[in-house]
C-alpha positions in Angstrom: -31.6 97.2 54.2 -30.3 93.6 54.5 -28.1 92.6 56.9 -25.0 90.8 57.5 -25.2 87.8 59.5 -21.2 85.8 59.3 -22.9 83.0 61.4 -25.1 81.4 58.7 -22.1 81.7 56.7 -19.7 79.6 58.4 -22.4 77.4 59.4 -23.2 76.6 55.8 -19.5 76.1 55.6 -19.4 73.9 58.2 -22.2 71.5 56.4 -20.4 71.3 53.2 -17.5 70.1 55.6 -19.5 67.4 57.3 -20.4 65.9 54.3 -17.5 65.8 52.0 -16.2 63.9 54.9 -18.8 61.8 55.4 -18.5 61.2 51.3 -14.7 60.3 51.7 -15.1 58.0 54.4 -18.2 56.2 52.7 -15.4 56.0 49.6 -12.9 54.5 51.3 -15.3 51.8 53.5 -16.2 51.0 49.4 -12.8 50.5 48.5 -11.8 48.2 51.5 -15.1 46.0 51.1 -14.0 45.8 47.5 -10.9 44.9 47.7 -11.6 42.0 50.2 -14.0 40.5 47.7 -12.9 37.3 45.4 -12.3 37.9 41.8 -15.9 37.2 39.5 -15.1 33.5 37.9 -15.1 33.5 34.2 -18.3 32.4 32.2 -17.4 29.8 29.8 -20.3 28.6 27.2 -21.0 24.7 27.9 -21.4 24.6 24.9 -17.8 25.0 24.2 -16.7 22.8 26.3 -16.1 18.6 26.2 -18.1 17.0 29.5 -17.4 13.8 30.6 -18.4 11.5 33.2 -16.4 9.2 35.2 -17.4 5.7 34.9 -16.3 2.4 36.6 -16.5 -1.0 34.7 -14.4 -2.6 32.2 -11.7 -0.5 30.2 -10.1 -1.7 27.0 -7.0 0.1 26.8 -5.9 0.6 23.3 -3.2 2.5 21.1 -3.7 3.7 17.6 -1.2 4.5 15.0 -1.9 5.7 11.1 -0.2 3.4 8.4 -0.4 2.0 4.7 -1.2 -1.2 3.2 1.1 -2.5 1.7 1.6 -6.0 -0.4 3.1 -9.0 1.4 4.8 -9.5 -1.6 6.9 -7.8 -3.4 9.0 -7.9 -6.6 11.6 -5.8 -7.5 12.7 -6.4 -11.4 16.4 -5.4 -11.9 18.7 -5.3 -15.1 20.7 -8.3 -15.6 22.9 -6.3 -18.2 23.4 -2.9 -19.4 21.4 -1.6 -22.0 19.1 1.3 -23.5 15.4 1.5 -22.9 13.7 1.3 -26.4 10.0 0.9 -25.4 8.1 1.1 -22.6 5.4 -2.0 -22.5 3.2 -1.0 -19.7 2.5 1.8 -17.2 1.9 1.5 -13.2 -1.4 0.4 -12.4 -1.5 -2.3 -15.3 -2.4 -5.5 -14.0 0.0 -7.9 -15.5 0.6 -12.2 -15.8 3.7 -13.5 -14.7 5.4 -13.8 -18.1 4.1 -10.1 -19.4 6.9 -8.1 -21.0 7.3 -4.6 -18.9 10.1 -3.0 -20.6 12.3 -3.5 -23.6 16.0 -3.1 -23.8 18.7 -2.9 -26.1 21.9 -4.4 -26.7 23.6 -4.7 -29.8 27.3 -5.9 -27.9 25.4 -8.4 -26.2 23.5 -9.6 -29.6 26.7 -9.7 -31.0 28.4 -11.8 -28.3 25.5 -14.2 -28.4 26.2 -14.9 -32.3 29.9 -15.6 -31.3 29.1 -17.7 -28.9 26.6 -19.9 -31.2 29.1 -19.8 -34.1 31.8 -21.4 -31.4 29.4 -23.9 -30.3 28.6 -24.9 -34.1 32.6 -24.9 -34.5 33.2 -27.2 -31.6 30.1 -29.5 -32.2 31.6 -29.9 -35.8 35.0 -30.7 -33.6 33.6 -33.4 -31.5 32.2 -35.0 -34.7 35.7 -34.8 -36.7 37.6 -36.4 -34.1 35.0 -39.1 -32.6 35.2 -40.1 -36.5 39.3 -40.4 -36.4 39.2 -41.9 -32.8 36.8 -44.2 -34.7 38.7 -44.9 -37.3 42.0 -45.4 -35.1 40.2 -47.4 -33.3 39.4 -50.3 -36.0 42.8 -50.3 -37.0 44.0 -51.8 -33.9 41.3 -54.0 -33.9 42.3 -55.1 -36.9 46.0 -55.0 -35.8 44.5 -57.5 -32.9 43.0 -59.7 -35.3 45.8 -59.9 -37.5 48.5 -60.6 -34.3 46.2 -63.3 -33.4 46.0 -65.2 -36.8 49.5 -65.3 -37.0 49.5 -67.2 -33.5 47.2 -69.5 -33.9 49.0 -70.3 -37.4 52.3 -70.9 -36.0 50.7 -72.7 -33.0 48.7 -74.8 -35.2 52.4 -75.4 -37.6 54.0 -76.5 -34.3 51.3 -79.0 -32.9 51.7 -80.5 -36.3 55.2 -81.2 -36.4 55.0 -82.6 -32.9 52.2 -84.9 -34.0 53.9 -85.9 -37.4 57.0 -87.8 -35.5 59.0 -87.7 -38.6 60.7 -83.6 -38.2 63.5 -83.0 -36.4 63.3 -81.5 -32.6 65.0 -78.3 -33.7 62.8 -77.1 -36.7 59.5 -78.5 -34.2 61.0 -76.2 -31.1 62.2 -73.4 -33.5 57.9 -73.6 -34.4 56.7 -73.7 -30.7 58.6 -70.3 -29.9 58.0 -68.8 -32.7 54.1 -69.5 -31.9 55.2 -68.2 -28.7 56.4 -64.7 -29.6 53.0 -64.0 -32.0 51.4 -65.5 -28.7 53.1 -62.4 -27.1 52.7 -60.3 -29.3 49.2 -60.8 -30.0 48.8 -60.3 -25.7 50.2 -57.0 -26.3 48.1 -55.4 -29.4 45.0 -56.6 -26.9 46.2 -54.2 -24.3 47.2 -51.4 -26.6 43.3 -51.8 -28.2 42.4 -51.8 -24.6 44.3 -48.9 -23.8 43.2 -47.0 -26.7 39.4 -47.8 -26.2 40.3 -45.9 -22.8 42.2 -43.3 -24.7 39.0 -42.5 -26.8 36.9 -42.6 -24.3 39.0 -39.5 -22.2 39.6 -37.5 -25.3 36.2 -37.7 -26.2 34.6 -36.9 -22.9 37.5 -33.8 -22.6 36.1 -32.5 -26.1 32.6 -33.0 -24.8 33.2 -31.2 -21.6 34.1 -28.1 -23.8 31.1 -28.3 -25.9 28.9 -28.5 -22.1 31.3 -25.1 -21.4 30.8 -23.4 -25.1 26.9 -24.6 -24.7 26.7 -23.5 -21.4 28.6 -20.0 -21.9 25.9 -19.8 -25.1 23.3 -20.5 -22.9 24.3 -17.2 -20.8 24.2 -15.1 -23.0 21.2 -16.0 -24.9 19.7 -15.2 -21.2 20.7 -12.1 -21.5 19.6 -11.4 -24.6 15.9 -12.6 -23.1 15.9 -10.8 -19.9 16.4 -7.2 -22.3 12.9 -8.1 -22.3 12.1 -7.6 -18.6 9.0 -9.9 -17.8 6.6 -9.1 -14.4 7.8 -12.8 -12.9 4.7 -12.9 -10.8 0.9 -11.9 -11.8 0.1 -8.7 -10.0 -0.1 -5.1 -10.8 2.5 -2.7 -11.5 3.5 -0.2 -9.2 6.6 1.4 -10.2 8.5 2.0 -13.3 12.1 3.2 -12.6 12.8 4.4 -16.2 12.1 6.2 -19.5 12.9 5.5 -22.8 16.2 6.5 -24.1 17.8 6.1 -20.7 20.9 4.0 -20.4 20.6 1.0 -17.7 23.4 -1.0 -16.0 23.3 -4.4 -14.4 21.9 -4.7 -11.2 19.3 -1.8 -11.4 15.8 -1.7 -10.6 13.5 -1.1 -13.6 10.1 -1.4 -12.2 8.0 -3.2 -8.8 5.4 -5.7 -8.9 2.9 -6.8 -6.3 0.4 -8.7 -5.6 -2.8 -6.3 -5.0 -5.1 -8.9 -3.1 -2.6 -9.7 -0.1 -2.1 -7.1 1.3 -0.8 -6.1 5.3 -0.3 -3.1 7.3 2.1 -1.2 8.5 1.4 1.1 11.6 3.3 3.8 12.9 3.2 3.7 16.8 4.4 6.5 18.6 7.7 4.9 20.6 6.0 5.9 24.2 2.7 3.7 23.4 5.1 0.8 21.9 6.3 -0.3 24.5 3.0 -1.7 25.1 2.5 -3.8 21.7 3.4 -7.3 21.1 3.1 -9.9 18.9 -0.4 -11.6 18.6 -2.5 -8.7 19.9 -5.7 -8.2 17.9 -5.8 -5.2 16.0 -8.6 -3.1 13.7 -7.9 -1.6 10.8 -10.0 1.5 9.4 -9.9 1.7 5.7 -12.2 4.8 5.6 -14.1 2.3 3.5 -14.9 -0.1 6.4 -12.6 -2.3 9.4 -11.0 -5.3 9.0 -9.5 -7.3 11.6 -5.7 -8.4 12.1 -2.8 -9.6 14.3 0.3 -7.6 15.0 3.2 -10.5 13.6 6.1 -7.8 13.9 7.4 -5.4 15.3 10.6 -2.7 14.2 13.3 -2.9 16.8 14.2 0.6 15.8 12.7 3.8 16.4 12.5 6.0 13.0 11.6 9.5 13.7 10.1 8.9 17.2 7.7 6.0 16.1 7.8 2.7 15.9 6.9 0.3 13.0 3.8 -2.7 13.6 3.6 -5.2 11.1 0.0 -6.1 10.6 -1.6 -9.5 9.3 -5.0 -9.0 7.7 -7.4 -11.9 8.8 -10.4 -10.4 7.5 -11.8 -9.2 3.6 -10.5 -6.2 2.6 -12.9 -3.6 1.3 -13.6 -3.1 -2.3 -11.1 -0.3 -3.4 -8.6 -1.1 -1.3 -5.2 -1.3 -3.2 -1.3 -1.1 -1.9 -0.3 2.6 -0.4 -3.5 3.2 0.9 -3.7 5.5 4.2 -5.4 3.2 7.4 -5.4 4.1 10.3 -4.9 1.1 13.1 -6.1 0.4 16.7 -4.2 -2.0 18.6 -5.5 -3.5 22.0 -3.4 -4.0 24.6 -5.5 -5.3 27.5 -8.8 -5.5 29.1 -8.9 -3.8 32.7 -12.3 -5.9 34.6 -13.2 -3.2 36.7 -11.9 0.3 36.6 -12.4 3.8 37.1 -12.4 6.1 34.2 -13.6 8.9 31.6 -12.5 10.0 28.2 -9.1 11.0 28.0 -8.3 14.5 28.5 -6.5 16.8 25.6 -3.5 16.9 28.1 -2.3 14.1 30.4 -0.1 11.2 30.2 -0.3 7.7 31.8 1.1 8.0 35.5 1.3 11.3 35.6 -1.0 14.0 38.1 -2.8 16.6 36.0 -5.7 19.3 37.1 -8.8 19.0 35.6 -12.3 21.2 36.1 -14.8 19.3 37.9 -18.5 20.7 37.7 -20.5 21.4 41.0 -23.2 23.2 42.2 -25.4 21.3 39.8 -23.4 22.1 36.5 -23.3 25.7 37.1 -19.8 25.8 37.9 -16.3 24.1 37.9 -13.5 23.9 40.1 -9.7 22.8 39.8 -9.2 19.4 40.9 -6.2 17.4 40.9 -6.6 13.5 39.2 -4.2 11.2 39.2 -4.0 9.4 35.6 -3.7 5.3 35.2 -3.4 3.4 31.7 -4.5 5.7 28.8 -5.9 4.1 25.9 -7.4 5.5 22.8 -10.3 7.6 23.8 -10.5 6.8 27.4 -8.0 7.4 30.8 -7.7 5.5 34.1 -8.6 7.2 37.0 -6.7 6.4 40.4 -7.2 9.2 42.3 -9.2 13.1 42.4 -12.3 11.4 41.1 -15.2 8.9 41.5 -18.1 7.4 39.1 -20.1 9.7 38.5 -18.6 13.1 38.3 -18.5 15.2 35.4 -15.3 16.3 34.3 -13.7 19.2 31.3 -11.7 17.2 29.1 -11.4 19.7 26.4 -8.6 22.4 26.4 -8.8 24.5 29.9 -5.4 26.5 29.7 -6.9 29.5 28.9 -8.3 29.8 32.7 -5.5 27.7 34.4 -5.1 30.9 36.6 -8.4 30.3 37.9 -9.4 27.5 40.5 -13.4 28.4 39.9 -15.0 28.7 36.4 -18.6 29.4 35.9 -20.9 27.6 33.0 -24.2 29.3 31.3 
């Protein structure tokens, strides 16, 4: 017959008690200790990471800017008078002499005109002939006029030196015969000047009529130019770039039918992003990457004006150009701006401009890890960035893209 014993029952009781108790307190010891504890730092692969170290010597602080090459000369062939396009002679990328026929227009107005004009120049040579032949003519008569004055003169002189000498006439038929001598004498003064004035005459009428037949040879002239430039010639040996037309399209004076260049001098023409161009100036050395090799150069201009936040460099090629290298071909340029003797830096950083205070991850702990570090940036060139303060030579710095764990002062590497 068993019996009951309460005791063992509420002592059994009183156990379970103890240790739920205990249990709750160890919890909530746990849970403080835990909560007083630092955050785990995030494992990053080194792998995909950019590590750099900080050096110290010389610096050569640089900008680069992508561009084209482009001819230094340049030919732009424009219409001289309306007309139609009958034939295209030659296609872009045709090299081409300087008197090579591009494109062929029509006229017929203008090929009318220039028949006119001939016909009036025929008309006004045949002019100058007709009346250089009466001028001519007029011209003898009043010579003759002048001879036949002055043989009457001397005559009647001769008649009254006669008289005088023969004593035996009276003194009024010998005076009668001195003034009669007198007044062919006159007359014979006068028909010199009028052949004088006439030679004059001639002279003036005939230089008038020429200087029509300059204006009539002159005006043909004109046209027949412009009946020549319907055949639009290259002007320069080069190649040709650009043809502005088609056939069958109508053309007015004054517009561009095609470009010409010269492919073997060629320049470049960087774009420099207007914050790094205040920088450049005239005579710095630049490089030029074809893709197909460098060549060297000198900036000789730069664009006062900013065109869609960059800045145009004018380049001056002092070296071969590649083989393959033609007008419109992307380069990309680095310019140098100075040499710094002795300084302190590293690569540049994906973020980060010149004078400016950014954080960067420096490793410790042998690699292992990386902390937050302010670093005051200097000069920033191409691929490199002064350091003036948060780092010395030889530590190793993150330079790739961090943001992801800017919330984090500690990272960890593996």
């Amino acid at each position: 017959m068993d019996i009951p014993r309460p005791e063992i029952k509420r002592q059994k009781r009183k156990r379970q008690i103890m240790l739920g108790g205990a249990a709750l307190a160890a919890l909530a010891v746990v849970t403080v200790v835990l909560a007083r504890l630092e955050p785990a730092a995030p494992s990053v692969a080194r792998a995909s990471v950019w590590v750099d170290t900080v050096r110290e010597g010389e610096m050569v602080v640089q900008v680069r800017g992508p561009g084209t090459l482009v001819p230094r000369e340049i030919r732009w062939l424009a219409a001289l008078s309306a007309g139609r396009v009958e034939r295209l002679v030659v296609l872009p990328g045709t090299a081409v002499e300087a008197d090579a026929i591009l494109v062929e227009l029509s006229n017929p107005d203008l090929m009318r005109q220039a028949e006119e004009a001939r016909y009036g120049l025929e008309a006004a040579k045949a002019d100058l002939t007709e009346l250089e032949l009466k001028l001519r003519s007029q011209q003898l008569d009043q010579r003759a006029a002048v001879a036949s004055a002055r043989a009457q003169y001397e005559g009647a002189r001769l008649q009254a030196e006669a008289e005088r000498a023969a004593g035996v006439v009276a003194e009024l038929t010998i005076r009668r015969s001195e003034l009669l001598a007198e007044q062919l004498k006159a007359s014979y003064d006068i028909e010199i000047e009028r052949l004088n004035q006439f030679g004059a005459s001639v002279d003036a009428q005939l230089a008038a009529r020429r200087a029509r037949l300059a204006q009539d040879q002159n005006a043909l002239d004109r046209v027949l130019d412009q009946v020549e430039a319907l055949h639009v010639r290259a002007g320069v040996a080069g190649v040709v770039q650009q043809v502005e037309v088609e056939v069958g399209e109508q053309v007015q004076p004054g517009a561009n039918i095609a470009r010409v260049a010269r492919p073997d001098e060629l320049m470049a023409e960087l774009r420099v992003a207007e914050t790094q161009a205040r920088d450049v100036q005239v005579g710095q050395i630049v490089e030029i990457d074809t893709r197909n090799g460098v060549v060297p150069g000198r900036v000789i201009r730069i664009d006062p004006a900013v065109q869609e936040g960059t800045v145009q460099v004018d380049v001056e090629l002092s070296g071969a150009l590649p083989r393959g290298a033609r007008p419109d071909q992307s380069v990309d340029g680095t310019i140098e701006i100075e040499r710094l003797a002795k300084a302190v830096f590293t690569g540049r950083p994906t973020y980060g401009q010149r004078n400016t205070t950014i954080k960067l991850f420096k490793l410790v702990e042998g690699g292992d890890y990386a902390v937050q570090v302010p670093v005051e940036l200097g000069l920033m060139s191409v691929n490199s960035a002064e350091i003036r303060q948060g780092l010395v030579p030889g530590d190793e710095v993150i330079l790739s893209d961090t943001s992801a764990w800017d919330e984090n002062d500690r990272i960890r590497l593996n």
